[in-house]
N, C-alpha and C positions, 0 to 999 in steps of 0.2 A: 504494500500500500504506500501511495506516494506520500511528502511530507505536506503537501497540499492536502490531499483527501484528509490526512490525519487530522490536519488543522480547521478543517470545515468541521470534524464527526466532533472534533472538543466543541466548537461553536457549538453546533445543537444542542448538545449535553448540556453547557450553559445556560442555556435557552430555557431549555425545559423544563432543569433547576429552578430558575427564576420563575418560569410560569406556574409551575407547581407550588412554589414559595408563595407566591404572590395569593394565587386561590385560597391555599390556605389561612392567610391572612387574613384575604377578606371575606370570607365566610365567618371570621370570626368578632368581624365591629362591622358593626351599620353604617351604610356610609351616607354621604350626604345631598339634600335634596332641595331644590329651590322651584321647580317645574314639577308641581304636586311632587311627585315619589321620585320623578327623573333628578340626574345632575344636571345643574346649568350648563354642565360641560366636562369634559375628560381630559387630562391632561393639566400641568402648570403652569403653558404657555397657555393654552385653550381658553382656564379659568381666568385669565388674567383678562381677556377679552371678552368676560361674561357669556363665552363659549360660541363666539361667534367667528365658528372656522371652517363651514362647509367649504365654502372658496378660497381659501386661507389658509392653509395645512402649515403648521409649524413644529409639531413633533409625533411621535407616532401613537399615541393613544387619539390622536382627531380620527383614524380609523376608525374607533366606535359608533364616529358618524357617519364620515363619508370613507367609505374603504378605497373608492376612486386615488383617493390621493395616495395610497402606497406606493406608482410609481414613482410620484413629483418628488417622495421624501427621501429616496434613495435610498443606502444602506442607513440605519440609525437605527440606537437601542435607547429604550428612557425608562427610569426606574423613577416613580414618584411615592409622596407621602405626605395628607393630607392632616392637621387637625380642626374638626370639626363641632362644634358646640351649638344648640341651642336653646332656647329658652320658652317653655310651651307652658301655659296658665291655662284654664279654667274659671268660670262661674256657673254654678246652677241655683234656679229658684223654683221650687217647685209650688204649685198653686200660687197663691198669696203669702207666701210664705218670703223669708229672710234670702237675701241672694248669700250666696258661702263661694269661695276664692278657695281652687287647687292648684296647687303645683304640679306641673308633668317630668321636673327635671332630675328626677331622682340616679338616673342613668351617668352623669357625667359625660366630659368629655372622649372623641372617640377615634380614635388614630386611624387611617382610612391608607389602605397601598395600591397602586396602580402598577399596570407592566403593559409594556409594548415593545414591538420592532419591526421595521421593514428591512426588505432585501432585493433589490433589483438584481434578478437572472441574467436580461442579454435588456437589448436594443426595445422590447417591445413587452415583456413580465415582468410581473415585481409579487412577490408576496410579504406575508405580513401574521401579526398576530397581537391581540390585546385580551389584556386579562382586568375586568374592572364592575364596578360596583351602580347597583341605586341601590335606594331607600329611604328614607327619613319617617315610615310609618314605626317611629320607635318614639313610646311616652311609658313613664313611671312616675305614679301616683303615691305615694308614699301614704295619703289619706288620699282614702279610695272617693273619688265624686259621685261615684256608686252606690254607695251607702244608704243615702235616703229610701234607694229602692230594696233594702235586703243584705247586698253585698258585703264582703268581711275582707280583712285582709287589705294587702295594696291591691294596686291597679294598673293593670297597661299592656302593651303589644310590642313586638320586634318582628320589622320584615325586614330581612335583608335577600337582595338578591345580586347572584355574580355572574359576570358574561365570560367566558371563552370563545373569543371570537377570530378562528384562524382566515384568513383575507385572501385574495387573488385579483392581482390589477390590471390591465391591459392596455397598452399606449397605440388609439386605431389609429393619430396623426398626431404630427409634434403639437405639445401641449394642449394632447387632446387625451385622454383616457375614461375608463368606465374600471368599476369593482364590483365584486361580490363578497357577501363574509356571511360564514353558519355561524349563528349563534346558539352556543348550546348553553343554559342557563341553569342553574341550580339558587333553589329558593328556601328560605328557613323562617317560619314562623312559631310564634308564641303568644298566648294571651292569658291572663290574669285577672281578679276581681270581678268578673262578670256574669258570674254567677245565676244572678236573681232574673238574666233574659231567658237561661237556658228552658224554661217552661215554655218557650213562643219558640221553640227548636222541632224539627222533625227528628231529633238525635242528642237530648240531654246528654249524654255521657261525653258525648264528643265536641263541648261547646268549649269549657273556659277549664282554668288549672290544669292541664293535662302535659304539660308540658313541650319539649320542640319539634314538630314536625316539619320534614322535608321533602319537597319535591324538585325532579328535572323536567327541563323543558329543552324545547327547539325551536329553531326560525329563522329568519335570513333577510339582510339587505342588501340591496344594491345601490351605488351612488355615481355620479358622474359628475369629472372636474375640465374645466375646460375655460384654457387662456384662449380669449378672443379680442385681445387686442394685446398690446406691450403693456398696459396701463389696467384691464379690465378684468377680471376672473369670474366664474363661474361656478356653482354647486351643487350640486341638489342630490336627495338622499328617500328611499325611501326603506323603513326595517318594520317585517310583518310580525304581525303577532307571535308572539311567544307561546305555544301550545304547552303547557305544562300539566305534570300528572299533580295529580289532586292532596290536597293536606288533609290526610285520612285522620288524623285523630281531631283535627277540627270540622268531619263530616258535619256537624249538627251548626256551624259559627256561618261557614260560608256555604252561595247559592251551588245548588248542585252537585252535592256530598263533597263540600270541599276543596271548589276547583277556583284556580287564581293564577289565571293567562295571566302574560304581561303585553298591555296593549299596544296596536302598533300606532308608531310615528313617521314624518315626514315633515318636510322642509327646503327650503332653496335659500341660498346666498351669494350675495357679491363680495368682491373686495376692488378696491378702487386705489391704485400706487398715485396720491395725488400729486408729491414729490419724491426725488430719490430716497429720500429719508419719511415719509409720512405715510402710510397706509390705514387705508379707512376702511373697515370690514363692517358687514350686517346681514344676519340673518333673518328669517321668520321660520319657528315651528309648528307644530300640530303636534296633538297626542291626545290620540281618540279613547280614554279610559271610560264612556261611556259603553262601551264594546265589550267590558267585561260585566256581567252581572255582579259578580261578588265587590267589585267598587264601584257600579254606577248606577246599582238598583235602588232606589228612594225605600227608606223605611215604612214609606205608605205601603208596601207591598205586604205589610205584616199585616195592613185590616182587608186586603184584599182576598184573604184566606192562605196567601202562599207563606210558609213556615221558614225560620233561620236553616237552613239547611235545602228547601227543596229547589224543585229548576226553579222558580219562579221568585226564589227569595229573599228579602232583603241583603241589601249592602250600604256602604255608605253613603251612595246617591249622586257622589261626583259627575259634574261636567268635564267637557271633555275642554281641554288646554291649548289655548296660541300664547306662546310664548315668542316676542321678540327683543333680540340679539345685537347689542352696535359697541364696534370697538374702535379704536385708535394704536396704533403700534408706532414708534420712531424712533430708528437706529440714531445712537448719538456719536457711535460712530465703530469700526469693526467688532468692536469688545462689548461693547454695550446699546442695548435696545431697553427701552420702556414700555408699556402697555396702559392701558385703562378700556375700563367696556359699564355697559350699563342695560341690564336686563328687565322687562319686564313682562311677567306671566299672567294670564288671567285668573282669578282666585275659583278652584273647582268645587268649595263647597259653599251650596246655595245655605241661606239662610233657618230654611225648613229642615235643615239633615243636621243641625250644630250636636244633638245630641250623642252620638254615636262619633263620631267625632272630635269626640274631648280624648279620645284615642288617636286619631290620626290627624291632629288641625292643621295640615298642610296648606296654609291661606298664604304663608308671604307669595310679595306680590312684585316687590322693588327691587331688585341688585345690584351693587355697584361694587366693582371690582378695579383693583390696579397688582401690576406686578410689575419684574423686571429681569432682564438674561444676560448672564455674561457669559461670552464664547472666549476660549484660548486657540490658538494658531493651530493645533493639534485636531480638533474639531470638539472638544470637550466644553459643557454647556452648564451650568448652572442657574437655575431658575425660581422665582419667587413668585408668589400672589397672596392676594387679602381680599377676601369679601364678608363686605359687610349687607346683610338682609334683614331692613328696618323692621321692626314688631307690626306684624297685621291682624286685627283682629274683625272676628264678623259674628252678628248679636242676631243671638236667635230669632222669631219669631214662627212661633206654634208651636217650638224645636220637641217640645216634652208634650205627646199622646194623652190625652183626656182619660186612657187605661190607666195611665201612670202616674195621675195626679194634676198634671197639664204642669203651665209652667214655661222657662222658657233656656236655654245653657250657652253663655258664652263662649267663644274660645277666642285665643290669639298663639303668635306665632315670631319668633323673630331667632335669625341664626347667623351666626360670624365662623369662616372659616380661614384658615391661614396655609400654606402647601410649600415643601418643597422641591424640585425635581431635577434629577440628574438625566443629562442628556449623551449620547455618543455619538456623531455623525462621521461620515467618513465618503 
């Protein structure tokens, strides 16, 4: 075997190391969410730009969006690591009764890891591979808000879900390409304190305290990137649903003995090189969670006759999401670049669903990000970001059932994350 081959089969080995490193990491912290349960973005350069890099590829975890750009990125490896924090309250009142203030933060701060790499073959392939996270439907109640109905104990949920997404790029004319990437997903849930619904279940046993169940899933994007002028770029991405097997010990919690796709999304972007040094990038997303029963079904389905647990039954009632995406990048000069971006998401839970909810109050709405990269001669990269995501809150109305006492449950939502990420380009 030549001293080449040898040196390629250690590469992989590498590779795999870290990709395997990396899953298991993030299987094991939640990671972080600003587009309901989506990340605002992937990557350290990506976040820094409020994750607006369909057209814009700057290190290799943007794959998770558009896989398109594995060609443009060439060989490069990025190893990141994110901390994430935030801050989830509570109110509920029930009838005429005194409003009462929970805390959801019992969980702590939560260290978040990322992997990616691309590899260009010849003149016209490129492959790729990214290992990376959502989530944010993660609250602990320490005083359970649950209470007034029954419930003992704390209170809260943890979803996290992780992508392995291996890539293939295609170059059909210079600074033209299209991608693909399977995403094969692995998802882990939990719930606690919630006891006192399981009577409105078609599966008592399998509703709350029961500890962590896991399911795999599958699915696939495609994206296409395309420079059409010296100055102008192109993006767009679309990733199908995530088919996932069902959280069998929460048969009785969610619609359909337990099942919880992860829905699909889509989006286009430009990037616009205004001067040698200035680039102005922008996105628009979509992300259809209306699509999944177990998060888009309105709790009205419980007086409709359909039970926690059957095809027909409740979820938390989410809307589905446009999230748009604008950033600023400007090289200050070989060694160093700056960023800033600023995002905003439409808030997916209506006012009537706050109740269930005080589990997942995924409302922020605003994000504003900066970061910054330094490159050595060698192609070694170091990179930083900061997002800040102001408190949002959204005030029930009807939120608590005339079964339950009536009434009505606030929540809000506000999160700060800080990243940082090693890059190799070559």
């Amino acid at each position: 075997m030549s001293n080449s081959m040898l040196g390629s089969a250690s590469k992989s080995i590498i590779i795999c190391a870290l990709a395997i490193g990396s899953t298991a990491a993030l299987a094991a912290s939640p990671a972080a969410a600003t587009d309901g349960y989506f990340a605002e973005g992937y990557g350290t350069q990506s976040k820094g730009l409020a994750g607006a890099v369909l057209a814009y590829p700057q290190d290799s975890l943007v794959i998770a969006t558009n896989p398109a750009a594995t060609f443009s990125l060439g060989n490069r490896l990025d190893v990141d690591i994110d901390d994430f924090q935030a801050d989830r309250t509570a109110t509920v009142a029930i009838g005429g009764g005194p409003e009462h203030s929970f805390s959801g933060n019992g969980g702590g701060p939560s260290p978040i890891p990322e992997f990616g790499f691309t590899h260009r073959i010849d003149d016209h392939w490129a492959l790729g591979l990214a290992v990376y996270g959502n989530g944010g439907m993660t609250t602990d109640y320490k005083t359970n808000p649950f209470a007034p109905f029954g419930a003992s104990g704390a209170a809260g949920v943890a979803l996290q879900q992780v992508f392995i997404s291996p890539t293939a790029a295609y170059q059909i004319a210079p600074g033209q390409s299209v991608g693909v990437a399977l995403d094969v997903g692995a998802e882990e849930f939990k719930a606690h304190g919630i006891q006192p619904f399981s009577g409105f279940s078609v599966d008592p046993a399998h509703f709350s305290n029961v500890g962590t169940s896991t399911a795999w899933g599958y699915g696939a994007k495609i994206g296409y990137l395309g420079q059409w002028t010296s100055r102008f770029s192109v993006g767009a991405f679309y990733q199908s649903r995530t088919y996932s097997g069902k959280f069998s010990k929460y048969a009785g919690l969610f619609a359909d003995g337990g099942s919880f796709d992860i829905p699909s999304t889509y989006g286009v972007g430009v990037a616009f090189k205004a001067t040698d040094k200035l680039d102005l990038v922008g996105d628009v997303r979509r992300i259809d969670y209306s699509e999944i029963a177990s998060v888009g079904h309105p709790l009205s389905a419980l007086f409709a006759g359909d039970l926690f647990g059957s095809a027909g039954g409740p979820g938390f009632g989410w809307r589905d999401v446009t999230a748009i995406k604008l950033g600023i990048n400007y090289r200050i000069n070989t060694a160093w670049q700056i960023r800033a971006g600023y995002g905003y998401a439409t808030n997916p839970v209506p006012s009537s669903q706050t109740l269930l909810n005080i589990l997942a109050p995924a409302v922020v709405t605003n994000q504003f990000t900066v970061g910054a990269t330094w490159t050595r001669p060698s192609g070694f990269q170091v990179s930083v970001y900061a997002l800040d995501a102001p408190k949002n809150s959204v005030t029930g109305s009807g939120a608590i059932p005339g079964l339950l006492g009536g009434g009505n449950a606030n929540i809000a939502l506000g999160e700060a994350a800080f990243g940082i990420g090693f890059g190799w380009k070559h």
